[in-house]
Backbone as a printed PyTorch tensor [residue, N CA C, xyz], in Angstrom:
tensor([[[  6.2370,  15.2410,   4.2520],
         [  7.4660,  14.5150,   4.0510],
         [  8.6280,  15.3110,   4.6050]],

        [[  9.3910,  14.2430,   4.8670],
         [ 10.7210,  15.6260,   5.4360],
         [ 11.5600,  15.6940,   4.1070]],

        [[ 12.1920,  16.8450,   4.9210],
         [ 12.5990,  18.4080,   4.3300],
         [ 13.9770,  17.5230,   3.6630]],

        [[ 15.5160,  17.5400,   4.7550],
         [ 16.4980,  17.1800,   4.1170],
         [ 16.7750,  16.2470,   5.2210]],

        [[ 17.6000,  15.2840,   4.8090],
         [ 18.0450,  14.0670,   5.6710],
         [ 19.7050,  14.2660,   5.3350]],

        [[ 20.2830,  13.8920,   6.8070],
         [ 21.8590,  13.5310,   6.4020],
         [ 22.3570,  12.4900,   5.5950]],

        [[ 23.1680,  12.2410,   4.5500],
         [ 22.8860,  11.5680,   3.3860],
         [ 23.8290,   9.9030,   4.0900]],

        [[ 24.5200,  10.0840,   5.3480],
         [ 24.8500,   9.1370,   6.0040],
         [ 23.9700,   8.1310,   6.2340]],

        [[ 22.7230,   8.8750,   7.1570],
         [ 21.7760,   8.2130,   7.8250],
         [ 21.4980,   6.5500,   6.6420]],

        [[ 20.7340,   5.7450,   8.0130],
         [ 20.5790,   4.6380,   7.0030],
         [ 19.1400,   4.6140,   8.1260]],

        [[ 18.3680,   3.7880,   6.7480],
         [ 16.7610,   3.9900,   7.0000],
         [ 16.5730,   1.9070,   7.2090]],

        [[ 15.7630,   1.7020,   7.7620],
         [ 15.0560,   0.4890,   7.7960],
         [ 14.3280,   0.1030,   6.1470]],

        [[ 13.6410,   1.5930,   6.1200],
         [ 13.2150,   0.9890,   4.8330],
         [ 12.7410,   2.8480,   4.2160]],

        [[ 12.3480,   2.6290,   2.9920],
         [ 12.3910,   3.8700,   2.1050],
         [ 11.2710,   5.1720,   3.0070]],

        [[ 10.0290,   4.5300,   2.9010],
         [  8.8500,   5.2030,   4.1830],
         [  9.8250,   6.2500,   5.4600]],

        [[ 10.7500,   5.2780,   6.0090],
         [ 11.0710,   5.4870,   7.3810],
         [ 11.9620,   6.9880,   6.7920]],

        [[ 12.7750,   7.2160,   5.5340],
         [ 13.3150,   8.0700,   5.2250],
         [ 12.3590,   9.1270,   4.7700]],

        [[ 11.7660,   8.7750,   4.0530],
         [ 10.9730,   9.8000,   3.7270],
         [  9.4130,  10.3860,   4.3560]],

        [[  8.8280,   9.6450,   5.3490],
         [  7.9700,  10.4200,   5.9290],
         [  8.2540,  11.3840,   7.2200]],

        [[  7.4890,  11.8990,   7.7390],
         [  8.2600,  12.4140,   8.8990],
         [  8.1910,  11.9110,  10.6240]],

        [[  6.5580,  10.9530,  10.3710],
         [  7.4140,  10.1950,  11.8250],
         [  7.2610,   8.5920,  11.3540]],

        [[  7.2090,   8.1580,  12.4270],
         [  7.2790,   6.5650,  12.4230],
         [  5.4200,   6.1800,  11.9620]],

        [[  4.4910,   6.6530,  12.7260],
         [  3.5220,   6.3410,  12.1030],
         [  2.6390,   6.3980,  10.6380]],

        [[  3.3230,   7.5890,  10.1160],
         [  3.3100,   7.9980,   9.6990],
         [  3.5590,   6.7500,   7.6040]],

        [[  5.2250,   6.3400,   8.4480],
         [  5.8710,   5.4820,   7.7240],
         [  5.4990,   4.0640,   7.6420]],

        [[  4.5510,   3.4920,   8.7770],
         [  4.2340,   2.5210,   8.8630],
         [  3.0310,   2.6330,   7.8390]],

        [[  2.5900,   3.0930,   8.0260],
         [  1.0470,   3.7230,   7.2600],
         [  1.3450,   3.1670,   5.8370]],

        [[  2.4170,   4.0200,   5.3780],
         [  2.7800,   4.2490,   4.0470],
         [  3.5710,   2.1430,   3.8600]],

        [[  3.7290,   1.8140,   4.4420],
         [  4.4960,   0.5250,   4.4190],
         [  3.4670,  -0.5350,   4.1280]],

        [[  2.5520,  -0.5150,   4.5370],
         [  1.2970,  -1.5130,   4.6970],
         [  0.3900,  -0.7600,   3.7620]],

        [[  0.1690,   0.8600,   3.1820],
         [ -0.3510,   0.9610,   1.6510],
         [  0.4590,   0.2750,   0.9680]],

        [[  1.7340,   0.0590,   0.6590],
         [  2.4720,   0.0380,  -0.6830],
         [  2.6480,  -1.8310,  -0.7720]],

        [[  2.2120,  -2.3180,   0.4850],
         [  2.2970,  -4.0910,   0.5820],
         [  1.1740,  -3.8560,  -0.2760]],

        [[ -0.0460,  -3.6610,   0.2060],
         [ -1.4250,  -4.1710,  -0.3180],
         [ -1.8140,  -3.5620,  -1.5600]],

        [[ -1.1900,  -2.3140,  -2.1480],
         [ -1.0940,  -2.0570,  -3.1880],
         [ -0.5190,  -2.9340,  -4.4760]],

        [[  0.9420,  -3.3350,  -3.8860],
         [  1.9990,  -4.1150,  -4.6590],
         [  1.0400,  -5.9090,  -4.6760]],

        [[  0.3370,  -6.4390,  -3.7770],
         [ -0.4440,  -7.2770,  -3.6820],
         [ -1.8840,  -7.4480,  -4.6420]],

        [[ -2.2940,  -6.0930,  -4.6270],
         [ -3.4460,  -5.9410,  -5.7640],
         [ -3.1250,  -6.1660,  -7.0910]],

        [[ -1.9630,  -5.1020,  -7.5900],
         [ -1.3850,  -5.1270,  -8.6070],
         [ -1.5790,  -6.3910,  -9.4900]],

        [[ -0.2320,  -7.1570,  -8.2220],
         [ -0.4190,  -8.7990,  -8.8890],
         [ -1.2730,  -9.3270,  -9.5370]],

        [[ -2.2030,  -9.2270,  -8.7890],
         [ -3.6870, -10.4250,  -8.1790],
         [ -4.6300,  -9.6550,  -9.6020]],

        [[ -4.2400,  -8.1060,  -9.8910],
         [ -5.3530,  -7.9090, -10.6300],
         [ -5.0580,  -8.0000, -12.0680]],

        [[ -3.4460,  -8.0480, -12.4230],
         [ -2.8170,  -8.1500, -13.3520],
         [ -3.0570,  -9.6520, -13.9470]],

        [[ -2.9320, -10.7620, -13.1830],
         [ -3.1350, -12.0510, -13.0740],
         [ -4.3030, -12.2720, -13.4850]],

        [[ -5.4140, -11.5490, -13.0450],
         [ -6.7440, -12.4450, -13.7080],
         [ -6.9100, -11.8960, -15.1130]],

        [[ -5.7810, -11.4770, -15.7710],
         [ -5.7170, -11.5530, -17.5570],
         [ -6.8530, -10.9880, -18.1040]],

        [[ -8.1480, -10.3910, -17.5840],
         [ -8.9900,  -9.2710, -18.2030],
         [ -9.0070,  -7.7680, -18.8350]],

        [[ -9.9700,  -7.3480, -19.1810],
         [ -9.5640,  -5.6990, -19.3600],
         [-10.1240,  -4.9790, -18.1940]],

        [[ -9.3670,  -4.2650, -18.4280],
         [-10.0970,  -3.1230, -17.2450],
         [-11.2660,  -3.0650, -17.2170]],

        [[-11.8890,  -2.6720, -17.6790],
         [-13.0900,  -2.6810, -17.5330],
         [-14.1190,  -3.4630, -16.8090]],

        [[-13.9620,  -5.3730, -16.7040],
         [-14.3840,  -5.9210, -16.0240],
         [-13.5140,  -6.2000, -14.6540]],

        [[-12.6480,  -5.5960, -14.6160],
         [-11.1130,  -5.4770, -13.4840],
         [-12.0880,  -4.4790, -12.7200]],

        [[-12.7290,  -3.5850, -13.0090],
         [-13.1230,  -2.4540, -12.4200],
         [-14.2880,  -2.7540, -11.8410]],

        [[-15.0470,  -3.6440, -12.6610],
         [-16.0780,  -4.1470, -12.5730],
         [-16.4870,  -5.0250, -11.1860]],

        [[-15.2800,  -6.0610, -11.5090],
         [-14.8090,  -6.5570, -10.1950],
         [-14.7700,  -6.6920,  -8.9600]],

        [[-14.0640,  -5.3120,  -8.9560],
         [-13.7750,  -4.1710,  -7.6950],
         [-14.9850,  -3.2270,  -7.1200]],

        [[-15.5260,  -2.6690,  -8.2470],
         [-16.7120,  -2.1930,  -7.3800],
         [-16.2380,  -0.5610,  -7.5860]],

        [[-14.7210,  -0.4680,  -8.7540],
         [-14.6430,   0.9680,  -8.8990],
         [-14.6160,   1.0540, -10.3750]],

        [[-14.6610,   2.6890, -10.3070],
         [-14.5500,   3.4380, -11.4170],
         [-13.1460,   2.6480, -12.7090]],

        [[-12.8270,   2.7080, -13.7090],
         [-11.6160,   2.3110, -14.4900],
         [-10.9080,   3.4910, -14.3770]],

        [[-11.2330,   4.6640, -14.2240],
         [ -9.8120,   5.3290, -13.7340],
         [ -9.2890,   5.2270, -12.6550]],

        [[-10.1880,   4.9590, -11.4910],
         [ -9.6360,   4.4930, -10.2020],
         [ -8.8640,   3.2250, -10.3510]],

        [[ -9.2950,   2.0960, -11.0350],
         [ -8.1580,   0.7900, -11.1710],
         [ -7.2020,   1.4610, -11.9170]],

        [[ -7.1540,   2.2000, -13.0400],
         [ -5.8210,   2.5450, -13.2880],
         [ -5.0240,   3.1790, -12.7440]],

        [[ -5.6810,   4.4490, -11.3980],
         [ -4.7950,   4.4690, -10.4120],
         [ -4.0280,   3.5860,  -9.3010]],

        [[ -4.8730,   2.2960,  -8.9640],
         [ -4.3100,   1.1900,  -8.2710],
         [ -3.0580,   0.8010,  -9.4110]],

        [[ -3.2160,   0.5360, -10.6290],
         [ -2.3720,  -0.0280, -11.5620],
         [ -1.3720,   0.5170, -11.8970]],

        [[ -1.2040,   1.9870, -11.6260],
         [ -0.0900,   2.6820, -12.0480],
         [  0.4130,   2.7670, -10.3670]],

        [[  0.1440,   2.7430,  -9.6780],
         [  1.0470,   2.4320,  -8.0970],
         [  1.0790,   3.8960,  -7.6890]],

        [[ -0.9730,   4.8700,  -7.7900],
         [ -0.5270,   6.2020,  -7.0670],
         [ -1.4190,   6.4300,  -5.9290]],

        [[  0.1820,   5.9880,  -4.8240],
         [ -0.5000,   5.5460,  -3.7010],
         [ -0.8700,   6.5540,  -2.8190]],

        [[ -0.6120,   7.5830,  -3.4250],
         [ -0.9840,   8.8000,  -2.7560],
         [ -2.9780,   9.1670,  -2.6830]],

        [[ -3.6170,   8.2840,  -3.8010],
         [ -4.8040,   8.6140,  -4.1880],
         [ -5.5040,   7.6150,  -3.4030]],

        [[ -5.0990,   6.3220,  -2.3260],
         [ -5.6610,   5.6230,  -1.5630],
         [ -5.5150,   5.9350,  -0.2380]],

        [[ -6.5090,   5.7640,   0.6600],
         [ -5.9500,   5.3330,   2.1340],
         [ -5.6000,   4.1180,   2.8360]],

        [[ -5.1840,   3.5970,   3.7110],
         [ -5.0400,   1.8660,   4.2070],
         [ -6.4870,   1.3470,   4.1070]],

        [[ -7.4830,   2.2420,   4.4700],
         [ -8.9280,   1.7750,   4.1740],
         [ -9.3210,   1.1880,   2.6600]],

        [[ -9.0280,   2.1680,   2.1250],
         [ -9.6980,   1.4490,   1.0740],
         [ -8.9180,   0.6980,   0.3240]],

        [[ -8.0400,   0.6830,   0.5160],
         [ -6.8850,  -0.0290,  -0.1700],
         [ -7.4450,  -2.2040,   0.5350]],

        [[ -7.3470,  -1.8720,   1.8970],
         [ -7.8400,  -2.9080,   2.6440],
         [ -9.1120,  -3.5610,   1.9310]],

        [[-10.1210,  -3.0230,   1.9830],
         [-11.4850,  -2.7500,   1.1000],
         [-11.3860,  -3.4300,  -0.4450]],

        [[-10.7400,  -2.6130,  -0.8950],
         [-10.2500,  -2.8050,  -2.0710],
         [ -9.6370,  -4.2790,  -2.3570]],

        [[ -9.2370,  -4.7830,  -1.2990],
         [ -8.0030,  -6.1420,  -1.5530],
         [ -9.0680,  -7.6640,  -1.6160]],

        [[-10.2740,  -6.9570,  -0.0770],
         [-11.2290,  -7.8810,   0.0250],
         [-12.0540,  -8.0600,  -0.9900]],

        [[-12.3750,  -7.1460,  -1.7500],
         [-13.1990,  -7.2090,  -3.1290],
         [-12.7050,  -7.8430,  -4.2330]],

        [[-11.3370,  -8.2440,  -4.1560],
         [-10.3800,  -8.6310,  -4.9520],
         [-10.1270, -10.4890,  -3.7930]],

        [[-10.7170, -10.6850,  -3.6720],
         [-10.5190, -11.3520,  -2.6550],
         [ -9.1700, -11.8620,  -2.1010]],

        [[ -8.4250, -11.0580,  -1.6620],
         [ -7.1010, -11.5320,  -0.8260],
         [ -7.2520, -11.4420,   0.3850]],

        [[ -6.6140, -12.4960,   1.1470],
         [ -6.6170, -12.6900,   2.6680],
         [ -5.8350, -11.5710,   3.1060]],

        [[ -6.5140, -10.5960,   3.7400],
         [ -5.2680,  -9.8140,   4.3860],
         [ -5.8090,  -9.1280,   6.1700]],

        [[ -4.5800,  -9.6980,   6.6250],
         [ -3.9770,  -9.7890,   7.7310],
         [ -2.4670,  -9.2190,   8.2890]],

        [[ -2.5350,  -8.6920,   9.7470],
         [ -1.7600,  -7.9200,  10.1800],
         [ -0.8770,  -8.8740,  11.2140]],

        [[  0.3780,  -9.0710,  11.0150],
         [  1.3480,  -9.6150,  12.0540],
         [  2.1390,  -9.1740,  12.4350]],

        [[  2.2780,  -9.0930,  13.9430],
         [  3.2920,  -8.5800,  14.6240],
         [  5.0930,  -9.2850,  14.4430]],

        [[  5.6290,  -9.4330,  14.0860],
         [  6.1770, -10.5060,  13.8200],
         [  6.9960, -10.4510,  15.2320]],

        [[  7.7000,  -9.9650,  15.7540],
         [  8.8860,  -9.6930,  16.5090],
         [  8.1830,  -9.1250,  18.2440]],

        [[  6.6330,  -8.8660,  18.5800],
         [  6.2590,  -8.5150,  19.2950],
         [  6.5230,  -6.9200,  19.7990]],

        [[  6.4730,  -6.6740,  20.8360],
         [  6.2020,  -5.5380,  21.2500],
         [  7.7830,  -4.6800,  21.2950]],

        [[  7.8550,  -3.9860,  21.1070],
         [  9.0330,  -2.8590,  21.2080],
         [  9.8630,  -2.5540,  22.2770]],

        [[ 10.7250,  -2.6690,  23.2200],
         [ 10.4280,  -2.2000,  24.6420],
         [ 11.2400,  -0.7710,  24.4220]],

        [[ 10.4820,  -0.2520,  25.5080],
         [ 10.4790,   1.2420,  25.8110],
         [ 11.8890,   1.5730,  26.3170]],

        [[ 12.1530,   3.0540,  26.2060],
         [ 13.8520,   2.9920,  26.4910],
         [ 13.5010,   3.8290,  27.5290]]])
């Protein structure tokens, strides 16, 4: 993560401030969607953990790490993984297309 930022600067979004490059931040942007997406979806089907876990195909301390939002303990993999087992459609859109180069 970086060190100190000028307290001017303005960020796109929280990631972009606090990681240290752009890929880096994207990474972290698309964990914290599909995280914040699980949450929902797993909160919603009104069970206990236990069959929540069951579910999923993990451990109940691992869903309570999805549940407490520590997104540091997933990667985009399994998080991805994780969403399909939960069955949510998830998909990647470009929205705005390609970037152009300066």
């Amino acid at each position: 993560m970086k060190e100190h930022q000028d307290s001017s600067q303005r960020f796109s979004s929280v990631w972009d401030a606090l990681e240290d490059t752009p890929q880096e931040a994207a990474n972290m942007r698309l964990r914290a969607k599909l995280m914040r997406s699980l949450c929902e979806t797993i909160r919603a089907w009104e069970i206990p953990q236990k069959d929540a876990a069951q579910r999923l195909g993990i451990s109940q301390p691992r869903l309570n790490d999805v549940l407490n939002g520590k997104i540091d303990k997933f990667s985009l993999d399994a998080l991805v993984n994780l969403s399909a087992a939960a069955r949510l459609e998830v998909d990647i859109c470009f929205p705005s297309g390609p970037l152009q180069w300066a």
